[in-house]
Structure formats: structure tokens, C-alpha cells
C-alpha positions in Angstrom: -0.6 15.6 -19.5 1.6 14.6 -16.2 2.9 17.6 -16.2 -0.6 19.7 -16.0 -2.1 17.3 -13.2 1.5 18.1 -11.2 1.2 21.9 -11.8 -2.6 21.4 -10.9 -1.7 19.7 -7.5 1.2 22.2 -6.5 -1.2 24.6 -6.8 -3.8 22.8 -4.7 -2.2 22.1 -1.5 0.2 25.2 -1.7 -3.1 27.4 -0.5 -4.2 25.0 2.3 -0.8 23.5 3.8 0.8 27.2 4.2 1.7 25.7 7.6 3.6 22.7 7.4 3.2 22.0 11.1 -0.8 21.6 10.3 -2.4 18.1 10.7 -5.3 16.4 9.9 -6.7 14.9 6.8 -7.4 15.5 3.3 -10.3 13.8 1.0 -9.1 13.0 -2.8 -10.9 11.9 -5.7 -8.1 9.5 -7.1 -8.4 9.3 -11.0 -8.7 5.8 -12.7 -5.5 4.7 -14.3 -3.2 6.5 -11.4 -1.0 4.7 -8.5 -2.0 5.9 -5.4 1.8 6.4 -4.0 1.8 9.2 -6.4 0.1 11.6 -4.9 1.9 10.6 -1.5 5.5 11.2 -3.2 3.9 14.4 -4.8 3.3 16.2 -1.2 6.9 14.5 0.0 8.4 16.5 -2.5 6.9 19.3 -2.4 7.3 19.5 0.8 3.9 20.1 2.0 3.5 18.2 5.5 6.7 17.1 7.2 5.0 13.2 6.9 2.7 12.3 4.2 0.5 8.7 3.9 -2.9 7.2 2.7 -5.3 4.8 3.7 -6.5 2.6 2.0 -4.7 2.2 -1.4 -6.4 1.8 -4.5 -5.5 -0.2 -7.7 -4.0 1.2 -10.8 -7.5 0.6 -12.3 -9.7 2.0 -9.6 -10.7 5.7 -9.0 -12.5 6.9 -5.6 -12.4 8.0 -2.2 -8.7 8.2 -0.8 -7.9 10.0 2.4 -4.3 11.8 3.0 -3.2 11.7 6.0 -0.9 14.8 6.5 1.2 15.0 9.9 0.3 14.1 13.1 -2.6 12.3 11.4 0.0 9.5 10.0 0.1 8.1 13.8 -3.9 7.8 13.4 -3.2 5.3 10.3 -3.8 2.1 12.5 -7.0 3.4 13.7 -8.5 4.5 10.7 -7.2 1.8 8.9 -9.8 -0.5 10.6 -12.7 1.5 8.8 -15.0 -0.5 6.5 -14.8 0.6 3.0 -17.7 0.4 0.2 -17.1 0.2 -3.7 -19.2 0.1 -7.0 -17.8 -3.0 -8.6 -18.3 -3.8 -12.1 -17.3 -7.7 -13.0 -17.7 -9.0 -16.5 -17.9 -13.0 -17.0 -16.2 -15.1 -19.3 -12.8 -13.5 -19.1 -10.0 -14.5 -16.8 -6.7 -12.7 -16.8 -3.6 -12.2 -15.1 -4.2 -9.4 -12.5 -7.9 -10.1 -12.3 -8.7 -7.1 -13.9 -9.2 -5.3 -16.8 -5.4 -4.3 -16.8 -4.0 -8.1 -17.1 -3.4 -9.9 -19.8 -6.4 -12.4 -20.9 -5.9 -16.0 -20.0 -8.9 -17.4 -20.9 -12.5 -15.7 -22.6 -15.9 -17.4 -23.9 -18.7 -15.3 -24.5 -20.9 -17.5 -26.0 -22.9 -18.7 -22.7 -24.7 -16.7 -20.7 -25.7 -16.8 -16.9 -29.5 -16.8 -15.8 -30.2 -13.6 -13.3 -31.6 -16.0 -10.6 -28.2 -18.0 -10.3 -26.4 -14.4 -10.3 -28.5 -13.7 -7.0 -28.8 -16.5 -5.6 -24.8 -16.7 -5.7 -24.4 -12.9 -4.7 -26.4 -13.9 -1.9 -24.0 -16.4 -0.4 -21.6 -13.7 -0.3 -23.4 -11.1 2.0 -22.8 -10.4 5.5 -20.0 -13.1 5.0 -16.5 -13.8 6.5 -13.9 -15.9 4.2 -10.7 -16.3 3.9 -10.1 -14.6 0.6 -6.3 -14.7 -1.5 -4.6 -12.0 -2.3 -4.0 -11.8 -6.0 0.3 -12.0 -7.0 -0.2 -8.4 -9.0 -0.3 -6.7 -5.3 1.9 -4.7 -3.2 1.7 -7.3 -0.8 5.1 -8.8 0.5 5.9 -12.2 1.3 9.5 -12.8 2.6 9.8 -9.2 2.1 9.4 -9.0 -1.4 6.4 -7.7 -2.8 4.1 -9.8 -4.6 3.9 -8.5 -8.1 8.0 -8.8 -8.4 7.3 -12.6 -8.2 4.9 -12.3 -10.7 6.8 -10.0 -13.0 9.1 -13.0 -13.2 7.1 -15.2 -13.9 7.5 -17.7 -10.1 4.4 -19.4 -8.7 4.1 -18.3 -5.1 2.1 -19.6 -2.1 -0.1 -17.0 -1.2 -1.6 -16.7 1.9 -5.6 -16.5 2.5 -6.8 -13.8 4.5 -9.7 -13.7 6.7 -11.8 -10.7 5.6 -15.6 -10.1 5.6 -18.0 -8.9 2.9 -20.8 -6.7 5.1 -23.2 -5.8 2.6 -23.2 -7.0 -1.2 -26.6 -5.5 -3.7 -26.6 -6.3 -7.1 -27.5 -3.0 -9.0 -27.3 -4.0 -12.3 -27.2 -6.7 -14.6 -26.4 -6.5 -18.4 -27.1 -10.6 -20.1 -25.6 -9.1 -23.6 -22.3 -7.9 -22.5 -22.2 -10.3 -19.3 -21.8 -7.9 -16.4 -22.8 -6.9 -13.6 -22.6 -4.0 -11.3 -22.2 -4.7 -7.7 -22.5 -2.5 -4.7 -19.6 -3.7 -1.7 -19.4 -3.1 2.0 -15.9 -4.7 3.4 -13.5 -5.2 6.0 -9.8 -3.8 5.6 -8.0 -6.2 3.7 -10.4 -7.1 1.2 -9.4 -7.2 -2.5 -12.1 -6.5 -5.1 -10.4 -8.0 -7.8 -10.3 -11.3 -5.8 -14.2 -10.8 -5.1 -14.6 -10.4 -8.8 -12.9 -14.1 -9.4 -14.1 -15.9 -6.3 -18.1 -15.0 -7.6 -17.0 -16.5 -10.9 -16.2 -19.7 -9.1 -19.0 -19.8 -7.4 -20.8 -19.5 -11.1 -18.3 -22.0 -12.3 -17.4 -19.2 -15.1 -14.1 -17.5 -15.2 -14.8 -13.5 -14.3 -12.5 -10.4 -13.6 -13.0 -6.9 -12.2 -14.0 -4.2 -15.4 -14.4 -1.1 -13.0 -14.1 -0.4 -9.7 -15.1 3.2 -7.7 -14.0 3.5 -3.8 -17.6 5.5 -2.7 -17.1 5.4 1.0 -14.6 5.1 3.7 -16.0 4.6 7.4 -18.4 7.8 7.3 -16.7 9.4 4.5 -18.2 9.7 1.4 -16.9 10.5 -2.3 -19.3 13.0 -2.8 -17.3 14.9 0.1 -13.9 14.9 -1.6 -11.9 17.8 -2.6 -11.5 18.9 -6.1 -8.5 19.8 -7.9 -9.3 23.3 -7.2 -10.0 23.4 -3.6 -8.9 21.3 -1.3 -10.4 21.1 2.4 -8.2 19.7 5.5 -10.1 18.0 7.7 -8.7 18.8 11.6 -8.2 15.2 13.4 -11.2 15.7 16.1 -13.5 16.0 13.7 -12.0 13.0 11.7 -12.7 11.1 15.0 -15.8 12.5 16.3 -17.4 11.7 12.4 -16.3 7.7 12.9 -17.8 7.3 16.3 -14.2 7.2 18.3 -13.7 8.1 21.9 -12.8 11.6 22.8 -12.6 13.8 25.5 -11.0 17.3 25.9 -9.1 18.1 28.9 -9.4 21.9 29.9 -7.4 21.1 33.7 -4.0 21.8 33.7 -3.0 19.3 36.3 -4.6 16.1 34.2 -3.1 17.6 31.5 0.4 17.7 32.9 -0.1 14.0 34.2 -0.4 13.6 30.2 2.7 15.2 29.5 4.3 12.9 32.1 3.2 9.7 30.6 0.8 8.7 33.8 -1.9 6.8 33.5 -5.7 8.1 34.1 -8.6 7.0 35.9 -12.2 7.6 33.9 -15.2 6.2 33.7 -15.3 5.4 29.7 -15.9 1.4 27.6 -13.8 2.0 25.0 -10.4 0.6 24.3 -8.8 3.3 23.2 -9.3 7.0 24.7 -8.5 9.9 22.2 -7.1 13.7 24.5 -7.9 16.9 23.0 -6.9 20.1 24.5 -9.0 23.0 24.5 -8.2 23.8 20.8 -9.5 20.7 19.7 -5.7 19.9 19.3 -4.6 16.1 19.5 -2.4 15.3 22.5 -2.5 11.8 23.1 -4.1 8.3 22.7 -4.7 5.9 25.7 -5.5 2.6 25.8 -7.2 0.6 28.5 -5.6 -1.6 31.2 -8.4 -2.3 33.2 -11.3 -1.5 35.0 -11.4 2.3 34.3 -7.7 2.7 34.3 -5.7 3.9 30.8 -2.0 3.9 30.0 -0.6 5.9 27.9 0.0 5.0 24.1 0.9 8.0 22.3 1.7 11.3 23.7 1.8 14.0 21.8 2.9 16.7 24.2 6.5 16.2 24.3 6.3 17.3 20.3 6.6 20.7 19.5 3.9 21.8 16.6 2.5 19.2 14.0 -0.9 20.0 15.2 
């Protein structure tokens, strides 16, 4: 079976990464039941794209959206990184275990009691267009003292963990199911969130124990699922279109002498609000990110130019 999906995947980026120099982006459907770094070490290997990443990884349980970032693209990561992220959630009550998911180990189950729908809402409710300062769960790739946090829990050593502050934009109940006690939830988030942390901390609020069952990544920033590549044919997305989708700053410089002020690491004068200025050339080819100083003045933050291909 590992062996088919691998033959399957050479032959789906060998037909669109001919050019190893290309950059930009690549929309995966990422299978339940798969680690995400796989695909990563995959392309490394392969050697398709001199520099390989992904945003956004997803947990051994979870299948969805995941975008590849091939190239130049990997010096985008801290940009797109910032992009909300929506999920189908599916929590069942009653059942505690070690990862908070369906994957762990059960430490505690009851399902003889059963939770009214109008408690169910009226909790959900709490949660939307909320910030909170969520923990991590151990069984993550997270590092403290430069370990990572599942080797701690691998051997067994209780760990202070470290709340986050993350925010949960938009939570809908889709479903409820009293027999099997579940429910399907539809999540907006901030980076940083953890589903499987959501899962447990509506269980407090219920004053049940509750895990994470299921769990589908159906949108990142203005990407959608429905938009991903397929195992047969995969589509690479070029970076200023990447941008332009998430409502980033760009501009394309056509003069040659602005353009050579670029390549010399001066800073520019123009009239823009944001933060952070993205420079295309004429070919829609990345060639630097600015960031501003003040007033109208940028300074350079990346520069591109002085790097021969990887566009």
C-alpha cells in the first residue's frame, strides 16, 4: 500500500516540477491516518524543488487542505502562516484519552448520560468570536527546551505546558447525534490553534470528558479543499497569485532604475498602508518583500534579485 501511494506521487509531481527552479505553491488533499512531513520528505527525496515545506500541519488523524510550499515560496511561510484556518470537527462525549483523540489510548469513558442540545449551544456559544489561551496537548510536535513534546510523553514525564493565546472566529454546530454523543462542528481559527484541545476544553465547559473523533482541514485563508489537487494532476500555483487571492500588497515594477535600487538593497518611497510591500517584475516573478519604516518609506526585507532562478 505505501509503496503504490509513493509510485502515485513520483508520478504526480514529476509532470509539473520538470523545472526545479519553479516556485510557487501546491494544494494537497492529505489522507487521514498519514503524517504530514511525509509528503515533505517525499519531494526532498525525489528531488523535486531544491526546498520543500508546508503550512499548516495536520495530525496523524486529520485529512484536508495542506499547501506545499515549493522554492522560493518557503521564504513566504511566515506570511502565510498567519492565515486563518477552518475545520469540520467531530467530538464525541464521554471519552477522554491520551492524545485527545481518537488515536490515544482511553483514560476515562461513560456513556450512560447524555447532554441536552440547549446546553450544547449555549456552551458552543461561549466559544465563538473568542480569544483564549488554549494548551497545547503533550502528543504534539511542539518543543519545550528543545525537545519535542510527544518525546516527554512517550516516557511517560509530566511537563508544564504553556497556554497559548489563540482565537476561535467563527464556531456553528452542524450536527448533533444524542445516541452516539457527538457532534459535528464547523471551526474558524487563528494559527496556533489545536482542535484536539478545542475538543476537550468544550467538554469542560460541559463538565463531561470529550475528545476529537474526526477532523477535516476545509479551508486555509482563501483556499478551499474543493480546490486541491488530486493524485493525478497536480496544479502549481505561481506566488502572485497566491498573494493577490489573500488580499496581500503587491505591486509590479516595470522601471528598470527602481528595479535596480531593488537589487541594491535601497529603500523606496510609495504611497501604500500596508506593512509589508510584495515586488513583482513584469513576469509576475517575485523579487522582493519590503516592510515599512515610516511614513511612506520601505526597507528592504528580502531580496530576491541577487538569486539566480528559483522563480
Amino acid at each position: 500500500m505505501a509503496l503504490s501511494k509513493e509510485i502515485k506521487l513520483k508520478k504526480l509531481f514529476q509532470k509539473y516540477t520538470k523545472n526545479k527552479n519553479a516556485s510557487g505553491i501546491i494544494l494537497i488533499n492529505k489522507p487521514s491516518f498519514t503524517f504530514s512531513r511525509k509528503l515533505d520528505n517525499f519531494i526532498v527525496k525525489k528531488k523535486i524543488g531544491k526546498k520543500v515545506g508546508h503550512l499548516g500541519t495536520l495530525d496523524f488523524l486529520a485529512q484536508g487542505l495542506m499547501i506545499i510550499l515549493i522554492n522560493r515560496a518557503t521564504k513566504l511561510a511566515q506570511y502565510l502562516h498567519t492565515l486563518p484556518k477552518t475545520y469540520q470537527a467531530t467530538i464525541k462525549f464521554f471519552i477522554a484519552t491520551t492524545t485527545k483523540d481518537a488515536c490515544g489510548k482511553i483514560t476515562r469513558w461513560n456513556s450512560s448520560k447524555k447532554i441536552s442540545l440547549k446546553k450544547i449551544k449555549a456552551i458552543l456559544k461561549t466559544f465563538n468570536n473568542c480569544s483564549y489561551y488554549q494548551t497545547p496537548p503533550i502528543f504534539s510536535s511542539l518543543k519545550k527546551d528543545g525537545k519535542r513534546l510527544y518525546k516527554y510523553a512517550l516516557k511517560h514525564k509530566k511537563i508544564e505546558i504553556k497556554p497559548r493565546l489563540i482565537t476561535i472566529y467563527r464556531l456553528k454546530l452542524i450536527k448533533y447525534q444524542p445516541k452516539i454523543n457527538q457532534i459535528k462542528i464547523l471551526v474558524s481559527c487563528s494559527k496556533g490553534t489545536y482542535i484536539r484541545s478545542l475538543a476537550t476544553d468544550i467538554g469542560q465547559k460541559l463538565n463531561v470528558p470529550a475528545c476529537l473523533f474526526a477532523l477535516i482541514r476545509t479551508k486555509i485563508g482563501n483556499f478551499k479543499l474543493k480546490n486541491a489537487s488530486s493524485f493525478k494532476k497536480i496544479k502549481l500555483l505561481n506566488l502572485y497569485s497566491v498573494l493577490k487571492k489573500n488580499n496581500f500588497f503587491l505591486k509590479i515594477f516595470s522601471n528598470q532604475e527602481i528595479i535596480t535600487k531593488i537589487k541594491r538593497n535601497k529603500s523606496l518611497t510609495i504611497n501604500f498602508e500596508s506593512s509589508e510591500l510584495f515586488c513583482f517584475n513584469e513576469k509576475k516573478q517575485l523579487i522582493a518583500i519590503y516592510q515599512k519604516t515610516k511614513n511612506n518609506n520601505y526597507a528592504i526585507k528580502k531580496n530576491f534579485l541577487t538569486n539566480k532562478g528559483e522563480n
